[in-house]
N, CA, C and O atoms as a Maestro MAE file, in Angstrom:
{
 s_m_m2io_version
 :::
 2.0.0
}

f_m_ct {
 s_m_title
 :::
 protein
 m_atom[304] {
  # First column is atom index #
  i_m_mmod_type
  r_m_x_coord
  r_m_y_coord
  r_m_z_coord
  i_m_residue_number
  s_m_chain_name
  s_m_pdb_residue_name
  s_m_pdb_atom_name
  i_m_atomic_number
  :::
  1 25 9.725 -0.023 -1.650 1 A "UNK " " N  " 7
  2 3 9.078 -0.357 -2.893 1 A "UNK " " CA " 6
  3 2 8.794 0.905 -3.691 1 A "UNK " " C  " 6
  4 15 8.409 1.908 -3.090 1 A "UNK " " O  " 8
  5 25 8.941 0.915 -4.845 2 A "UNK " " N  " 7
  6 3 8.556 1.726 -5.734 2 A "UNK " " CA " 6
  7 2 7.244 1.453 -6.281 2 A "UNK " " C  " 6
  8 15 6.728 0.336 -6.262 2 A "UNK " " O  " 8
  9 25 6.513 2.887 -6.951 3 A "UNK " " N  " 7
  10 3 4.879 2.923 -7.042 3 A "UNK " " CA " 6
  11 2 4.719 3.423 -8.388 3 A "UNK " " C  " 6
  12 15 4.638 4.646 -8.505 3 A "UNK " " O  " 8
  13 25 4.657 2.666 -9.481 4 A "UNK " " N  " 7
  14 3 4.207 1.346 -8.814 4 A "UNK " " CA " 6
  15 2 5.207 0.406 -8.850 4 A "UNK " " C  " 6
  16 15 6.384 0.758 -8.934 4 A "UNK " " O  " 8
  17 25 4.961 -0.467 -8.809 5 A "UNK " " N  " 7
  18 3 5.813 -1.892 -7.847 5 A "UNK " " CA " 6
  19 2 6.293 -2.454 -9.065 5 A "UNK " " C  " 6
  20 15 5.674 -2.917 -10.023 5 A "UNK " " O  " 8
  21 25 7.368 -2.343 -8.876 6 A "UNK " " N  " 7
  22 3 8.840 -2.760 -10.051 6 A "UNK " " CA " 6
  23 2 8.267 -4.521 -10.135 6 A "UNK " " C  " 6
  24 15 8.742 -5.229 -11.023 6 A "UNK " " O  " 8
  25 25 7.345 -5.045 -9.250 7 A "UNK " " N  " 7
  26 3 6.969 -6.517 -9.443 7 A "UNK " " CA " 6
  27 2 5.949 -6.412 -10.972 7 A "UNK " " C  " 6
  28 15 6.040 -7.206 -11.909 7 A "UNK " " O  " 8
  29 25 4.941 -5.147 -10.899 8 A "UNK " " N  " 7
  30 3 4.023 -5.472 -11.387 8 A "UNK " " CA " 6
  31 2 4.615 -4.728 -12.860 8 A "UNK " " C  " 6
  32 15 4.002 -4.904 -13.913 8 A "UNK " " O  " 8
  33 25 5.634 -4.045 -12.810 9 A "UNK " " N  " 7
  34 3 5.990 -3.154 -13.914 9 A "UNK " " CA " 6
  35 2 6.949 -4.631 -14.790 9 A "UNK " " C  " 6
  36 15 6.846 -4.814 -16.003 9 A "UNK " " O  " 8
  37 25 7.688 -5.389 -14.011 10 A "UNK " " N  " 7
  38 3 8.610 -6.419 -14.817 10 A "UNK " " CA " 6
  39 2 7.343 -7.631 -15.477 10 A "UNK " " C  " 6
  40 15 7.788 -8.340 -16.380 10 A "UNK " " O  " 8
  41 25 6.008 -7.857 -15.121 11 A "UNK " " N  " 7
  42 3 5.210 -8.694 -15.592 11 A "UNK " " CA " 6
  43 2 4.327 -7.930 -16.669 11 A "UNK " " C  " 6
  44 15 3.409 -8.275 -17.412 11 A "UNK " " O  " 8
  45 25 5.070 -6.625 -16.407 12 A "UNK " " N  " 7
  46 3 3.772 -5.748 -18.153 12 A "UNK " " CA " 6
  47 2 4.732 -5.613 -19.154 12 A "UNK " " C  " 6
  48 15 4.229 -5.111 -20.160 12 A "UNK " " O  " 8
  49 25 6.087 -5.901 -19.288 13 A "UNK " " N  " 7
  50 3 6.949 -5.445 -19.933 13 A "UNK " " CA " 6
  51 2 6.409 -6.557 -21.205 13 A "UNK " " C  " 6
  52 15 6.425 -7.784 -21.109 13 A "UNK " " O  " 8
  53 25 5.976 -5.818 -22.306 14 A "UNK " " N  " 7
  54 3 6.106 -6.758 -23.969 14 A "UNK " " CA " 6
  55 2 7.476 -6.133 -24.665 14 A "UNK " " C  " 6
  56 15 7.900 -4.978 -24.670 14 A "UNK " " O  " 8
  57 25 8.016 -7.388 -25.268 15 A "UNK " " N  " 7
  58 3 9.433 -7.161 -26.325 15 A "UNK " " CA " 6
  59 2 9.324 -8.029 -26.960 15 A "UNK " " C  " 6
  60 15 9.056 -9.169 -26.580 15 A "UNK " " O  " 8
  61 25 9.515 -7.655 -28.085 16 A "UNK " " N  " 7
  62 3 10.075 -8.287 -29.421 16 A "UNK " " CA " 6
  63 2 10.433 -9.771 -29.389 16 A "UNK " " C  " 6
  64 15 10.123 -10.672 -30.169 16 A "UNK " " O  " 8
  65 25 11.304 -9.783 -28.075 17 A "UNK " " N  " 7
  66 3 12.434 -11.131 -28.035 17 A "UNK " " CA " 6
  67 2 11.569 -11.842 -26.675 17 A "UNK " " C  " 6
  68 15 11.462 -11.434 -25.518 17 A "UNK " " O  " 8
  69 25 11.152 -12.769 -27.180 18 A "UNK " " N  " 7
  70 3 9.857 -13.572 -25.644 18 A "UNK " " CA " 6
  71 2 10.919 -14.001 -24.484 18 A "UNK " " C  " 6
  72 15 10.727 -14.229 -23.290 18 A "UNK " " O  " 8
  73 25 12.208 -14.032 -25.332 19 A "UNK " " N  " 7
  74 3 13.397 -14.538 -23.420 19 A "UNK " " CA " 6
  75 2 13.324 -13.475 -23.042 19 A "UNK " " C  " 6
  76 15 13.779 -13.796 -21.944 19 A "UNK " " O  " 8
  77 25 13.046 -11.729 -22.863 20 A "UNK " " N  " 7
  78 3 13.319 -10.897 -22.363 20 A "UNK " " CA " 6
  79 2 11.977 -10.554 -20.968 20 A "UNK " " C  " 6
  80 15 11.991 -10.111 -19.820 20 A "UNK " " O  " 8
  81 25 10.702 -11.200 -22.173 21 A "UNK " " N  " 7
  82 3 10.028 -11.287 -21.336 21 A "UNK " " CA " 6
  83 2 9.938 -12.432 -20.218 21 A "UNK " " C  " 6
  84 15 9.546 -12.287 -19.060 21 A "UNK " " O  " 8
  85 25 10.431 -13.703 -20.887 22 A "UNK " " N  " 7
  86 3 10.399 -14.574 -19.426 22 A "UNK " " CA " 6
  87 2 11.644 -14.340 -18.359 22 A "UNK " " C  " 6
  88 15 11.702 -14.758 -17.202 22 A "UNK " " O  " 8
  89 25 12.544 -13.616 -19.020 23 A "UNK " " N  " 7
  90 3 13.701 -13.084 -18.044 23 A "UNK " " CA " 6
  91 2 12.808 -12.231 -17.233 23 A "UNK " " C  " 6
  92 15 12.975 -12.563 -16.059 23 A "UNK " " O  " 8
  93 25 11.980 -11.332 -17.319 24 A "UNK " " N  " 7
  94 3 11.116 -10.009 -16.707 24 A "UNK " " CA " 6
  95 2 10.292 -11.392 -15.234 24 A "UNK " " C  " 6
  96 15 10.524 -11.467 -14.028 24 A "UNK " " O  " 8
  97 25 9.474 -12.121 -16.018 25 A "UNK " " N  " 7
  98 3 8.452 -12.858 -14.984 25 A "UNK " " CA " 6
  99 2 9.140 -13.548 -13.942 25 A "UNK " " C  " 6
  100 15 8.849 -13.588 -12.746 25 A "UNK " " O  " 8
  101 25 10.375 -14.249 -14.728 26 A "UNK " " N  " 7
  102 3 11.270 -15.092 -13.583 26 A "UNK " " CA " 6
  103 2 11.942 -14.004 -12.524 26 A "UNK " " C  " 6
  104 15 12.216 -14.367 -11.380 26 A "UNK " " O  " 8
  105 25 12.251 -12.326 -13.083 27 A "UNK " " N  " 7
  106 3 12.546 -11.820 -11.818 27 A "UNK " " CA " 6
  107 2 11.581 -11.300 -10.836 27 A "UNK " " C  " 6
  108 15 11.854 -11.078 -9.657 27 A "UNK " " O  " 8
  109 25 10.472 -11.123 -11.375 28 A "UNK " " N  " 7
  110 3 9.431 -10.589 -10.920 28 A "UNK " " CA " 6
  111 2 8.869 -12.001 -9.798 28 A "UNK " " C  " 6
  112 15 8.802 -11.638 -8.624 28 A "UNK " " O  " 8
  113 25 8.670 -12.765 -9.922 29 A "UNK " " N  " 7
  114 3 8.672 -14.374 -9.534 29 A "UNK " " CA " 6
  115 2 9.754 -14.526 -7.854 29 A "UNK " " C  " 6
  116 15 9.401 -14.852 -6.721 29 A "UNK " " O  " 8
  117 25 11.412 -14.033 -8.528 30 A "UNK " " N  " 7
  118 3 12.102 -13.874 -7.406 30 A "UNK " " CA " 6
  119 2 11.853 -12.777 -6.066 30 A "UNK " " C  " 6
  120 15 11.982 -12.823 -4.843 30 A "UNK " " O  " 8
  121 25 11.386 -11.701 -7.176 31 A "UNK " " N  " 7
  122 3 10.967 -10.867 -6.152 31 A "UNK " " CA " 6
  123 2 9.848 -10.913 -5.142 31 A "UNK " " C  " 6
  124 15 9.745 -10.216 -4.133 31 A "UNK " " O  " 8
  125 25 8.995 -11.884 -5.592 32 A "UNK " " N  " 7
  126 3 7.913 -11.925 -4.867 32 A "UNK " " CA " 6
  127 2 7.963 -13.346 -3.384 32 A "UNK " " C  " 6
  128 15 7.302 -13.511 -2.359 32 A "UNK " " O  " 8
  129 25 9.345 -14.245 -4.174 33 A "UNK " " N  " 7
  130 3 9.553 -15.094 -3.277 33 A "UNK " " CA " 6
  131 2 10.087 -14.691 -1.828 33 A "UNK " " C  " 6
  132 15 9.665 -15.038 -0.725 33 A "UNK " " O  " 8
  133 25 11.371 -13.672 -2.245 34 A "UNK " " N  " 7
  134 3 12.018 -13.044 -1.272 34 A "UNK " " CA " 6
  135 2 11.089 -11.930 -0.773 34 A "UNK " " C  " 6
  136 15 11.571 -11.710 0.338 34 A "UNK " " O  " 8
  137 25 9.995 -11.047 -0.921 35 A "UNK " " N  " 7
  138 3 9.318 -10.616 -0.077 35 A "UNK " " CA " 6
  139 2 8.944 -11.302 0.812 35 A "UNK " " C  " 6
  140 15 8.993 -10.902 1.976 35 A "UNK " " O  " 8
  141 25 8.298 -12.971 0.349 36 A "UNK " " N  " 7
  142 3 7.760 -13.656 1.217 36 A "UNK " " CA " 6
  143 2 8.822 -13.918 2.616 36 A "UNK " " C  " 6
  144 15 8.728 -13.592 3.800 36 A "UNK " " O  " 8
  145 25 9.576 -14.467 2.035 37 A "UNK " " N  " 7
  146 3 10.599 -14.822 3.147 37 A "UNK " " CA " 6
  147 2 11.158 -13.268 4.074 37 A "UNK " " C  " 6
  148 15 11.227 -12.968 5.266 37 A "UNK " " O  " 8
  149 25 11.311 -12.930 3.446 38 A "UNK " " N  " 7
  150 3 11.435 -11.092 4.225 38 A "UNK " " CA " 6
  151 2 10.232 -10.626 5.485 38 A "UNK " " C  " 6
  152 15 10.360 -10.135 6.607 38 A "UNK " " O  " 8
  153 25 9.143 -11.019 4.735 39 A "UNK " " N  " 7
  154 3 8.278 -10.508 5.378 39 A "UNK " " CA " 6
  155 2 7.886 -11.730 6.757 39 A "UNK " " C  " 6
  156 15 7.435 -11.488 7.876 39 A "UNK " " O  " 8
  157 25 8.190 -12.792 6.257 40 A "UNK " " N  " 7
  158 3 8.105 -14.117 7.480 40 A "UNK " " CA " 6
  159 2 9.158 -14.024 8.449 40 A "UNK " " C  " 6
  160 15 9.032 -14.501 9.576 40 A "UNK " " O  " 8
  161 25 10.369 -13.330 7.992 41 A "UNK " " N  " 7
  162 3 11.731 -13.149 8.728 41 A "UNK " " CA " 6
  163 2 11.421 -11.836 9.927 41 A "UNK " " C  " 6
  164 15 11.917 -11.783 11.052 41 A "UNK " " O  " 8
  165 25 10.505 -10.880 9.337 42 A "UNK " " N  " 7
  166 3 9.964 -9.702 10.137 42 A "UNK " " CA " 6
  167 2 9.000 -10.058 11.171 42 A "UNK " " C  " 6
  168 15 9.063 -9.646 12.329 42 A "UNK " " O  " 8
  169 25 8.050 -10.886 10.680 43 A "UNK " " N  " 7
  170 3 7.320 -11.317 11.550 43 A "UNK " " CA " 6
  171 2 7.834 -12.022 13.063 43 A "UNK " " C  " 6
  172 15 7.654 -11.761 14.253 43 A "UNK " " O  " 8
  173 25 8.394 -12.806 12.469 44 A "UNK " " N  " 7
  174 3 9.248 -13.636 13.688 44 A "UNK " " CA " 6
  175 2 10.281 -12.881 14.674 44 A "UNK " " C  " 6
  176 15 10.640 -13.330 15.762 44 A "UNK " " O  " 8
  177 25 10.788 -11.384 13.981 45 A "UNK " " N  " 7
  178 3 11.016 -10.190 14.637 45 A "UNK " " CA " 6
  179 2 10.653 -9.636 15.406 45 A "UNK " " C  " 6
  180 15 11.173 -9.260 16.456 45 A "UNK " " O  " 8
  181 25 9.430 -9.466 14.875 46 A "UNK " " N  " 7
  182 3 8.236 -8.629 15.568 46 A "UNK " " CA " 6
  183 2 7.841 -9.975 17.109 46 A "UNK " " C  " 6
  184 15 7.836 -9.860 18.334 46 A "UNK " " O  " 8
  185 25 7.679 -10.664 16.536 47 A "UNK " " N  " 7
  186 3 7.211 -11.743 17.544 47 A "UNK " " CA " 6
  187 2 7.783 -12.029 19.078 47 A "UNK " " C  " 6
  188 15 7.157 -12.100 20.135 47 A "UNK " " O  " 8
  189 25 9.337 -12.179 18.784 48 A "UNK " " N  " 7
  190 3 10.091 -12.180 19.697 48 A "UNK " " CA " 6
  191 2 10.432 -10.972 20.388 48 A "UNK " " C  " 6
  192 15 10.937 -11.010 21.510 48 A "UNK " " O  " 8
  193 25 10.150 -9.735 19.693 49 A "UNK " " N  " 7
  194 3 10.876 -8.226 20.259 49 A "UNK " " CA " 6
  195 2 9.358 -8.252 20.897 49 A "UNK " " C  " 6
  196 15 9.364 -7.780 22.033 49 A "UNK " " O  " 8
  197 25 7.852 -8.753 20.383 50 A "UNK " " N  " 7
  198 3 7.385 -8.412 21.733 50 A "UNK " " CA " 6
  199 2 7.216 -9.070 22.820 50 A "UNK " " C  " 6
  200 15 6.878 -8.404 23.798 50 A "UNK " " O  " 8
  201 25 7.379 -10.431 22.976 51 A "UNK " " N  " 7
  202 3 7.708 -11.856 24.025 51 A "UNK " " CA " 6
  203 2 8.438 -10.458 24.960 51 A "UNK " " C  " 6
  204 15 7.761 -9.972 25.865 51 A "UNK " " O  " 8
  205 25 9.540 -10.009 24.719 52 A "UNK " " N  " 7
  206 3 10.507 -9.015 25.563 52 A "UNK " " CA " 6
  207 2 10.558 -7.955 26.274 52 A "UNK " " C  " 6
  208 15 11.175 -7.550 27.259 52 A "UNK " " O  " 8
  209 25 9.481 -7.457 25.294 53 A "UNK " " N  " 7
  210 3 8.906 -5.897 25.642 53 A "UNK " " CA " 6
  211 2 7.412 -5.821 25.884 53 A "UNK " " C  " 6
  212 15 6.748 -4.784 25.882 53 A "UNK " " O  " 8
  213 25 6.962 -7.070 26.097 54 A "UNK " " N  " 7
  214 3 5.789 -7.077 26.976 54 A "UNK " " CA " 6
  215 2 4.919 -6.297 25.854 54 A "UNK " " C  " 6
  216 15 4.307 -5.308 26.259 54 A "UNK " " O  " 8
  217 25 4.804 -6.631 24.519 55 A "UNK " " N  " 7
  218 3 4.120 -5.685 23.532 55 A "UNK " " CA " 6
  219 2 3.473 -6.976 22.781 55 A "UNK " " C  " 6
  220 15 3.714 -8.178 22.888 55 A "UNK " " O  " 8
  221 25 2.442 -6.152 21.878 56 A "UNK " " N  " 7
  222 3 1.958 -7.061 20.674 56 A "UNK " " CA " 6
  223 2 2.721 -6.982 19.515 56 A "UNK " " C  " 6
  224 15 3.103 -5.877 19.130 56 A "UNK " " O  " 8
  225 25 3.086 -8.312 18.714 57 A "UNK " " N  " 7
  226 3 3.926 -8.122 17.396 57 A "UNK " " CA " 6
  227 2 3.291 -7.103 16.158 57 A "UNK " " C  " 6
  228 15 3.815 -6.751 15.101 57 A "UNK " " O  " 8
  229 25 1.787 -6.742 16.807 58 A "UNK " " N  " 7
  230 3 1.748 -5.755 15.959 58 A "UNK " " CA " 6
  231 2 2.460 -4.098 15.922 58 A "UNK " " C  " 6
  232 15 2.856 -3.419 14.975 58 A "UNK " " O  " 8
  233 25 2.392 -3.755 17.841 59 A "UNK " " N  " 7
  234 3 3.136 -2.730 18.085 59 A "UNK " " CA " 6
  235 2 4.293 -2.396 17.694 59 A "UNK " " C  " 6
  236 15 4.695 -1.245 17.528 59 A "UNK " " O  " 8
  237 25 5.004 -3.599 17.494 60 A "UNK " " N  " 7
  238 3 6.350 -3.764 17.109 60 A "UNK " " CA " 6
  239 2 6.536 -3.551 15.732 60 A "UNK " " C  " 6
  240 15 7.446 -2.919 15.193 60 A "UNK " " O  " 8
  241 25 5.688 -4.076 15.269 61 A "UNK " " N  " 7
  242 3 5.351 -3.873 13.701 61 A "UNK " " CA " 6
  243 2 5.419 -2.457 13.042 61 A "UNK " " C  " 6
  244 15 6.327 -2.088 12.297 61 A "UNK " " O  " 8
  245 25 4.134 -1.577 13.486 62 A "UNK " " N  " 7
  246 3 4.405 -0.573 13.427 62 A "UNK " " CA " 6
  247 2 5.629 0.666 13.862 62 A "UNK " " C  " 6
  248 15 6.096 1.545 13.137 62 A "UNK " " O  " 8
  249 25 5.899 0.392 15.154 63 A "UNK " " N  " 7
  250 3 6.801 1.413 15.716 63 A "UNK " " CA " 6
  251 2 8.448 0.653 14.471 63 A "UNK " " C  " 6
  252 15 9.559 1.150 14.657 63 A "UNK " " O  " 8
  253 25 8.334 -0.077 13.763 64 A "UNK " " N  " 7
  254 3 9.467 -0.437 13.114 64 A "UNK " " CA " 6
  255 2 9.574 0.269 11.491 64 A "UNK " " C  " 6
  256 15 10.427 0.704 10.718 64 A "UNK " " O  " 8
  257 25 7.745 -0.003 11.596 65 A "UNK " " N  " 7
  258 3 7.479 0.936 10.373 65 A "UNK " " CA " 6
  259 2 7.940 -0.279 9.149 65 A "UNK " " C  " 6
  260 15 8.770 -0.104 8.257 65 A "UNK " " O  " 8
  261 25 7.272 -1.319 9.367 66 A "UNK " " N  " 7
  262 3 7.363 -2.673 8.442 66 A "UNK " " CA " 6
  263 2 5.515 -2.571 8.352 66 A "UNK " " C  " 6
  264 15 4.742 -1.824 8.953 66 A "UNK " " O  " 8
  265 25 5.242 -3.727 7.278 67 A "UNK " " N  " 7
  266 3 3.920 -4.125 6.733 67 A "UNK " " CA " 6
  267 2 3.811 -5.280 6.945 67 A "UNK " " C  " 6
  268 15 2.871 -5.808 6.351 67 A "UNK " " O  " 8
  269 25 4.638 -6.159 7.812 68 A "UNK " " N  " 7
  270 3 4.513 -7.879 7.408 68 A "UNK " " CA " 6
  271 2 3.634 -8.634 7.914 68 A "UNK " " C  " 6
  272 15 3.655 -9.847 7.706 68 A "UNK " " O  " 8
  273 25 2.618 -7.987 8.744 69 A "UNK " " N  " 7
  274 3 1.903 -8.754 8.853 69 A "UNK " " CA " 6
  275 2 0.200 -8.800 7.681 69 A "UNK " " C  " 6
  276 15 -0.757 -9.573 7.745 69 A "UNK " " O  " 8
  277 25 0.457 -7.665 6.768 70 A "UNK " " N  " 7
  278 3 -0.982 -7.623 5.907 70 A "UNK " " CA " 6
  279 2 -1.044 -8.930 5.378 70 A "UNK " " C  " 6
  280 15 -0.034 -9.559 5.062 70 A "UNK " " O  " 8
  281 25 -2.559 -9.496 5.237 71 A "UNK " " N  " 7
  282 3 -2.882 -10.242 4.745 71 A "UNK " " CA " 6
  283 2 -2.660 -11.589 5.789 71 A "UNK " " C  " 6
  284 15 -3.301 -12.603 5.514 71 A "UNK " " O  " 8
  285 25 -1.997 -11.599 6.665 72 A "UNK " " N  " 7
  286 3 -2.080 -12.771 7.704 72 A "UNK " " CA " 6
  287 2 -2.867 -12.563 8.651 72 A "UNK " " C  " 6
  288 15 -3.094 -11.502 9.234 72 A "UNK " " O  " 8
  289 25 -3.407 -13.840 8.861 73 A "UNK " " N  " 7
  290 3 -4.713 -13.876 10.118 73 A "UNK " " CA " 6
  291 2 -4.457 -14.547 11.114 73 A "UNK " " C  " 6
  292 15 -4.390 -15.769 11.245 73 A "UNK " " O  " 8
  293 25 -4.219 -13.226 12.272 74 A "UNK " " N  " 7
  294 3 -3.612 -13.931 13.724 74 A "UNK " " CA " 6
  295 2 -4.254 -12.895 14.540 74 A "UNK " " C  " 6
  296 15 -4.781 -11.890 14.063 74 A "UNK " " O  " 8
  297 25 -4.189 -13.192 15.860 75 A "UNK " " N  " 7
  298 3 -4.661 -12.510 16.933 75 A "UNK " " CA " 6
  299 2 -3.931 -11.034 17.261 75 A "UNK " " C  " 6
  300 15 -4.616 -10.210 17.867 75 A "UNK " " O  " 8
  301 25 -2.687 -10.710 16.912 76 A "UNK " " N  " 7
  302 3 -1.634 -9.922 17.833 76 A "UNK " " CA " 6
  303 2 -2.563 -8.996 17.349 76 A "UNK " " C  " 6
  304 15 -2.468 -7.808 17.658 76 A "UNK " " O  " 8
  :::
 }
 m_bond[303] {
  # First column is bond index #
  i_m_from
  i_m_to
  i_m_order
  :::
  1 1 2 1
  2 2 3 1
  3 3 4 2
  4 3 5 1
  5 5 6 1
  6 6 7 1
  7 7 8 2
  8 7 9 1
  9 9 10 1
  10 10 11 1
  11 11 12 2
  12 11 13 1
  13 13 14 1
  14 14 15 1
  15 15 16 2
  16 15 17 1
  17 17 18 1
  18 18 19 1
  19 19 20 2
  20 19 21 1
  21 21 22 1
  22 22 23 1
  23 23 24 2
  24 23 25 1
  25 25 26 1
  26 26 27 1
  27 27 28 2
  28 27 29 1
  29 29 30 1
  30 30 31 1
  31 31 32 2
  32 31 33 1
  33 33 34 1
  34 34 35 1
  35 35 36 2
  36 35 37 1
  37 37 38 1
  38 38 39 1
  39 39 40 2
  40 39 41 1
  41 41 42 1
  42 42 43 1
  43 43 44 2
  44 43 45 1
  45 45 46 1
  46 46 47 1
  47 47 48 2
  48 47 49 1
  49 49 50 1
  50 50 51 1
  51 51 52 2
  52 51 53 1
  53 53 54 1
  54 54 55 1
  55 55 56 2
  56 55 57 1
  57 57 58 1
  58 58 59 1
  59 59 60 2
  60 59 61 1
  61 61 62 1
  62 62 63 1
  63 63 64 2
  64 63 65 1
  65 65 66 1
  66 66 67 1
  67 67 68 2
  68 67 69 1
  69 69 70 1
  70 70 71 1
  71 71 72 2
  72 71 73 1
  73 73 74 1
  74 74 75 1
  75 75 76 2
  76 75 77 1
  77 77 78 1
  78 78 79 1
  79 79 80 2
  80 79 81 1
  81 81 82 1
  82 82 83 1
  83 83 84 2
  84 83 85 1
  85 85 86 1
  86 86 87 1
  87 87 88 2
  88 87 89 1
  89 89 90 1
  90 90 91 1
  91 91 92 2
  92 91 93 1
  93 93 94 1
  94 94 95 1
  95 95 96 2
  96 95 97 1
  97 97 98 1
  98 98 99 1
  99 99 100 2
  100 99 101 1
  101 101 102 1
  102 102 103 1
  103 103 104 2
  104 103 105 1
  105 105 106 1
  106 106 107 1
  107 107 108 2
  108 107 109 1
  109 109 110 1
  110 110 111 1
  111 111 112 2
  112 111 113 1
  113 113 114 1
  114 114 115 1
  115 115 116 2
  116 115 117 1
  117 117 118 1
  118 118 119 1
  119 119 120 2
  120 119 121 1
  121 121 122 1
  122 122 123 1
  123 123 124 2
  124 123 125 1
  125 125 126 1
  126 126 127 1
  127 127 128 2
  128 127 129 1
  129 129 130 1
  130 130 131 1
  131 131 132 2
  132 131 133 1
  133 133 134 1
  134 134 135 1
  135 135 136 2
  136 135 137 1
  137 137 138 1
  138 138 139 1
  139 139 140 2
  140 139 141 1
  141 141 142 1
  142 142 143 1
  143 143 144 2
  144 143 145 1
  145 145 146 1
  146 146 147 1
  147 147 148 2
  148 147 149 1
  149 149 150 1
  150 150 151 1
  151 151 152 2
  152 151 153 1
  153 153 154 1
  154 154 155 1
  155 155 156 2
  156 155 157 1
  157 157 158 1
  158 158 159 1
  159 159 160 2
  160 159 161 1
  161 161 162 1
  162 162 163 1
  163 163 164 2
  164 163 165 1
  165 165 166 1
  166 166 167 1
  167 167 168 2
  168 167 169 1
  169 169 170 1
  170 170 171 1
  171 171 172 2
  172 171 173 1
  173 173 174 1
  174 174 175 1
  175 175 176 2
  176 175 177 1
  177 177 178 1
  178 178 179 1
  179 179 180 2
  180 179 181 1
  181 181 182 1
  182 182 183 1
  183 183 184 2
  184 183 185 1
  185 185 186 1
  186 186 187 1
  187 187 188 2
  188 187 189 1
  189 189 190 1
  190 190 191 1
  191 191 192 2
  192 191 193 1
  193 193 194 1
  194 194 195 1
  195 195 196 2
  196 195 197 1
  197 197 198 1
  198 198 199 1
  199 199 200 2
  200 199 201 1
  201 201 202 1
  202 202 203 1
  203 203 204 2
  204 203 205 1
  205 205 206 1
  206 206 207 1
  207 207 208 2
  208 207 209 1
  209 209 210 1
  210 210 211 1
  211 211 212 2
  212 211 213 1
  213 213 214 1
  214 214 215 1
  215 215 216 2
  216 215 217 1
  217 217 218 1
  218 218 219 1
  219 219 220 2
  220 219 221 1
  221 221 222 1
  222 222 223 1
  223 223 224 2
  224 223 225 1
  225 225 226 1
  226 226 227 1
  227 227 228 2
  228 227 229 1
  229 229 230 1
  230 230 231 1
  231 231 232 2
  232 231 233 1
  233 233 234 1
  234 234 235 1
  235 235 236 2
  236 235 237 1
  237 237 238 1
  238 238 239 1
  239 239 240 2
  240 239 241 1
  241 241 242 1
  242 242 243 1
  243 243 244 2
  244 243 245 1
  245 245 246 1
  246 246 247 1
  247 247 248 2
  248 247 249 1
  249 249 250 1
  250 250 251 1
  251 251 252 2
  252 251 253 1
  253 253 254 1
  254 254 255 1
  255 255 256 2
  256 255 257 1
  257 257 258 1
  258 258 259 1
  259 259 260 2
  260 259 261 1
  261 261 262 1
  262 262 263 1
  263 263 264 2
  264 263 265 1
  265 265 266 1
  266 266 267 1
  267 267 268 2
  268 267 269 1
  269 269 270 1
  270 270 271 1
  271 271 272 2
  272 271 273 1
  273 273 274 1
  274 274 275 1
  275 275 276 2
  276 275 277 1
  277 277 278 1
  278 278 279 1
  279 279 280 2
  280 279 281 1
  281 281 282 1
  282 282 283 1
  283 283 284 2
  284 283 285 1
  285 285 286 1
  286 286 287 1
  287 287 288 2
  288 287 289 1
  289 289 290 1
  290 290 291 1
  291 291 292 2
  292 291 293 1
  293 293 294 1
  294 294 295 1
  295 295 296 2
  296 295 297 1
  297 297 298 1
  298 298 299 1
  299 299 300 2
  300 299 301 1
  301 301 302 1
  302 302 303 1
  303 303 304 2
  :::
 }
}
């Protein structure tokens, strides 16, 4: 990710032409969908690599050097 976050930079963009801006929100929109799914796809990564390695999906998390679990509330 870039800092700041190309999400929050495509939802400040004002132009002249209002499709440029709803072109900006609808990608900004995609981007935030596919984090989701990215970050649920990591998790379930993390989950199973530690079932294996006798670890917590958070260990895994980190030593991968991912974020996917911020903001979710679970035990690991």
């Amino acid at each position: 990710m870039t800092d700041p976050d190309i999400v929050a930079r495509l939802r400040s963009v004002f132009h002249n032409d209002r499709s440029v801006e709803l072109m900006n929100r609808e990608a900004a929109d995609e981007i935030e969908r596919l984090r989701k799914e990215r970050d649920e796809a990591r998790r379930e990564v993390c989950e199973w690599v530690a079932l294996s390695l006798k670890r917590t999906s958070r260990e895994v998390e980190n030593k991968r050097g991912w974020d996917c679990f911020k903001g979710v509330d679970d035990d690991r």
